[in-house]
N, C-alpha and C positions, 0 to 999 in steps of 0.2 A: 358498414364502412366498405369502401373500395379495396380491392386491391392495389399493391402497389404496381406501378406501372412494368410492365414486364410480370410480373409474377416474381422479382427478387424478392429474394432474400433480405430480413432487417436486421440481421446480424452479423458481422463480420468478424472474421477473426485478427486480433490485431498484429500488429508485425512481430516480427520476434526482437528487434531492436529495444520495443518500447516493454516487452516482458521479460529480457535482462535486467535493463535496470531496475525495475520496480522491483521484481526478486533478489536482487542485488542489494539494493536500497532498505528494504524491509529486512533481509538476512544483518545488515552492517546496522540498520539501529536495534534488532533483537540483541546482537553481541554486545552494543554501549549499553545498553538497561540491563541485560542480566549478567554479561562476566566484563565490565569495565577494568578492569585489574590488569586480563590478559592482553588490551590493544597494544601494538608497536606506535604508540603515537610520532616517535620520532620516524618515523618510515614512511607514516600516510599523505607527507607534503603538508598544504596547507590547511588540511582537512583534519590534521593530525591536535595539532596550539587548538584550535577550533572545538572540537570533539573535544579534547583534554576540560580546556575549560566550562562546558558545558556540564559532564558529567562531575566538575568538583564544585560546579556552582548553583547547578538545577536539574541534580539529576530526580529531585522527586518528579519537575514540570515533565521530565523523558517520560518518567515509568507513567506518567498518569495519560501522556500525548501518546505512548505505547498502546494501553489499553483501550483508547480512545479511539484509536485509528482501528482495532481491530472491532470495534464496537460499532462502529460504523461501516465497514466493509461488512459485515455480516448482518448487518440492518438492511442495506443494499441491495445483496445478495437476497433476503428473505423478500423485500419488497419484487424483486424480480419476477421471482420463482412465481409468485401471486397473481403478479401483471400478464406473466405469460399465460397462465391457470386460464386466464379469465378471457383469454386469446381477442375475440373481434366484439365481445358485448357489452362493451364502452362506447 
């Protein structure tokens, strides 16, 4: 295969906007699956009734989309790690 034009780089690092939320996001569904008990739901706005009734109504579908999600990121990741291994003999 060619290189890419210029000789760039095919990786970028992403902003740091979109790696708060996601750490954010992933930290705030760990707390609703493992200590639901302590959220202030009345504090978190609309997010709060929302959150509440999910975790009294399907928190098994959380813990299972929990594990799932990280089961998948690390599938990912593995796949990566491999793609890269294998660098231009594709």
């Amino acid at each position: 295969m060619e290189k890419a034009a210029g000789d760039e780089a095919y990786f970028q690092r992403s902003s740091l906007f979109w790696l708060t939320v996601i750490t954010l996001s992933f930290g705030y569904y760990t707390w609703v699956v493992f200590w639901p008990q302590s959220i202030p739901y009345q504090n978190l706005g609309p997010l709060g009734p929302f959150t509440q009734y999910l975790v009294d109504h399907h928190h098994a579908l959380l813990r299972n989309g929990y594990w799932l999600a990280w089961l998948i990121h690390v599938g990912e990741s593995l796949c990566a790690v491999v793609l890269c291994k294998q660098g231009n003999r594709f």
